[in-house]
C-alpha positions in Angstrom: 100.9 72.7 106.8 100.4 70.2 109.6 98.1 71.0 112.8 99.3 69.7 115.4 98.0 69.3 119.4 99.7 72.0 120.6 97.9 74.5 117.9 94.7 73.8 118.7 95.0 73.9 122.3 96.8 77.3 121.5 94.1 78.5 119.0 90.9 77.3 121.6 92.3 78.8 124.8 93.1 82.0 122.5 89.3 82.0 121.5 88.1 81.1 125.1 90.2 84.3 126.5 88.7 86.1 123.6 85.1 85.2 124.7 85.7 85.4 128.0 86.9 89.2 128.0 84.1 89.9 126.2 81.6 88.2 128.9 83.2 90.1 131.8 82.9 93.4 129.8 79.0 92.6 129.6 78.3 91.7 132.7 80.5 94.8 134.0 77.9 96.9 132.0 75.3 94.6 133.3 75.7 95.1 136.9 77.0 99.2 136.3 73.6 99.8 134.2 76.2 101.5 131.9 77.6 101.0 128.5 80.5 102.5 129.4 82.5 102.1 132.3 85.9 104.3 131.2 86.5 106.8 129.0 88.7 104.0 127.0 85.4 101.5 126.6 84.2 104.0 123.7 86.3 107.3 123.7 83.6 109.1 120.8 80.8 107.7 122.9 82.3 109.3 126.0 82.7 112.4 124.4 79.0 112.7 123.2 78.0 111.6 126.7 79.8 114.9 128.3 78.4 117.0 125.6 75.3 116.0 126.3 75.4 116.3 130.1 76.9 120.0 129.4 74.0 120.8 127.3 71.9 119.1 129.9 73.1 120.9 132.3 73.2 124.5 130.4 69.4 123.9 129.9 68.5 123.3 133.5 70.2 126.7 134.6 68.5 128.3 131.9 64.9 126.9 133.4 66.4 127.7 136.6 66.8 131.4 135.5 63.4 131.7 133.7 61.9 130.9 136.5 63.8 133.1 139.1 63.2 135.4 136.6 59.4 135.4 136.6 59.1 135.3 140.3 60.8 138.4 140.5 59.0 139.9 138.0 55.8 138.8 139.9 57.1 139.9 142.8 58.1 143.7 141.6 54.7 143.6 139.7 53.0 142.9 143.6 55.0 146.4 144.6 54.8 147.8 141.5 50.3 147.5 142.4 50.6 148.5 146.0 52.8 151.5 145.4 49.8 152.6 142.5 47.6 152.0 145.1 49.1 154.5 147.9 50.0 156.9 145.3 46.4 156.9 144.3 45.2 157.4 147.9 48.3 160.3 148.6 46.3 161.5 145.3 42.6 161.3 146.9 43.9 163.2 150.2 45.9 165.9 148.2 42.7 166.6 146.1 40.4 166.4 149.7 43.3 169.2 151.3 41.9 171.5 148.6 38.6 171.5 150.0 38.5 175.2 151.5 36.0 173.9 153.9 38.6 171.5 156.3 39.5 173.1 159.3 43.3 172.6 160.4 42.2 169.7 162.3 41.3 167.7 159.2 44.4 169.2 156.9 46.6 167.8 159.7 45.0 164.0 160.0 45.5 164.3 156.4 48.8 165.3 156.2 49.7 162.5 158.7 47.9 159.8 156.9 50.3 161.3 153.9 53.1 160.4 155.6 51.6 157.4 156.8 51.6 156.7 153.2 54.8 157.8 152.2 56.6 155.7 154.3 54.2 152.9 152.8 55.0 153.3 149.7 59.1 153.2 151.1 58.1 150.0 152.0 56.6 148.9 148.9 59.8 150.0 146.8 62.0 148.0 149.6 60.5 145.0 148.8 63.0 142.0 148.0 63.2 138.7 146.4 65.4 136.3 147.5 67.1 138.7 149.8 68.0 141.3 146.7 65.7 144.4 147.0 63.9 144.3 143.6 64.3 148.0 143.5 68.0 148.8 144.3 69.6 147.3 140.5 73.0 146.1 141.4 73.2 147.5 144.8 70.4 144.2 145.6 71.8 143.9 148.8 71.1 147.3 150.3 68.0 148.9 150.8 67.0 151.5 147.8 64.9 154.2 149.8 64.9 155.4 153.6 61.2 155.7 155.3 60.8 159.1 153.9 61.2 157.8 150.2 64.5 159.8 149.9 67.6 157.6 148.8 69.6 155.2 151.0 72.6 156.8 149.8 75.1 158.2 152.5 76.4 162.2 151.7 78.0 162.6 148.4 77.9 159.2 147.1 74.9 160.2 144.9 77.2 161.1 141.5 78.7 157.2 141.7 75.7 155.4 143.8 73.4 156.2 141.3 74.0 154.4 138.2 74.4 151.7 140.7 70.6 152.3 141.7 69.2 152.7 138.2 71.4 149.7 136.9 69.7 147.0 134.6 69.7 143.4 136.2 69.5 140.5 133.2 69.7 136.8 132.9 70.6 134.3 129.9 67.5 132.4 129.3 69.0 130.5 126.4 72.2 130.5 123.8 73.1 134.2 123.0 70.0 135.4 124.7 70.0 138.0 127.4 66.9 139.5 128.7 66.7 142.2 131.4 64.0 141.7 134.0 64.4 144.8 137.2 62.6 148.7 137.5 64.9 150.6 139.1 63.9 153.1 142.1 64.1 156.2 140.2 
């Protein structure tokens, strides 16, 4: 077979095209900082690349919901503490109304201090997080008890508000793994 001019011009500016392609796809990913610049650079590479971001980006909300998690359970633990604390005071002053020795005058400042602390304690178990009332399950957004620590609940709604109230709040923390993380008001 003769080589002639024409084929080796042919067969260099074939390579030269060749090789310059290939520079202009390196210094794409050069100045990019990426390897690949289109999904058609390296489709198995782009797929891998997604996965990973999804995974990525699953394990970021599941931080993200540990640690909302944890603050509210800090937060209802805080309540939870106070409300021990005025229920053992409303205890203290039940146990000094016994005494047969106070006059009206004292059963009556305790009795008011009692209410003082009842609506204290109202307050304690309409405490919220994140605007959602720790206390009120799925019905977050409305406040669980009225000052006198009766139900926020208007007339004969109590049969359907309830399980509403007493309603278990959970989170996915990871894979297939639920945990449930709220006391309710009752």
């Amino acid at each position: 077979m003769r080589v002639t001019n024409s084929m080796l011009v042919n067969s260099f500016l074939s390579d030269m095209k060749t090789n310059l392609n290939n520079m202009k796809k390196i210094q794409s990913q050069i100045t990019s900082g990426k390897e690949i610049n289109k999904p058609s650079d390296d489709p198995f590479k782009v797929a891998r690349s997604m996965q990973l971001n999804s995974a990525i980006n699953a394990n970021t909300q599941y931080n993200q919901n540990i640690k909302d998690t944890g603050n509210y359970l800090d937060v209802t633990d805080t309540a939870l503490n106070q409300s021990e604390n005025v229920l053992q005071r409303v205890r203290e002053l039940l146990v000094a109304a016994g005494n047969g020795a106070y006059g009206t005058e004292e059963k009556t400042a305790i009795k008011n201090e009692i209410s003082q602390k009842i609506q204290e304690l109202s307050q304690c178990l309409n405490t919220n997080f994140d605007g959602s009332y720790v206390f009120g399950g799925s019905r977050g957004t409305d406040k669980p008890l009225n000052e006198d620590c009766t139900y926020n609940l208007a007339a004969g709604t109590l049969p359907t508000e309830m399980p509403k109230i007493n309603a278990k709040l959970s989170t996915e923390i990871s894979p297939g793994v639920e945990i449930t993380y709220n006391v309710s008001a009752s």
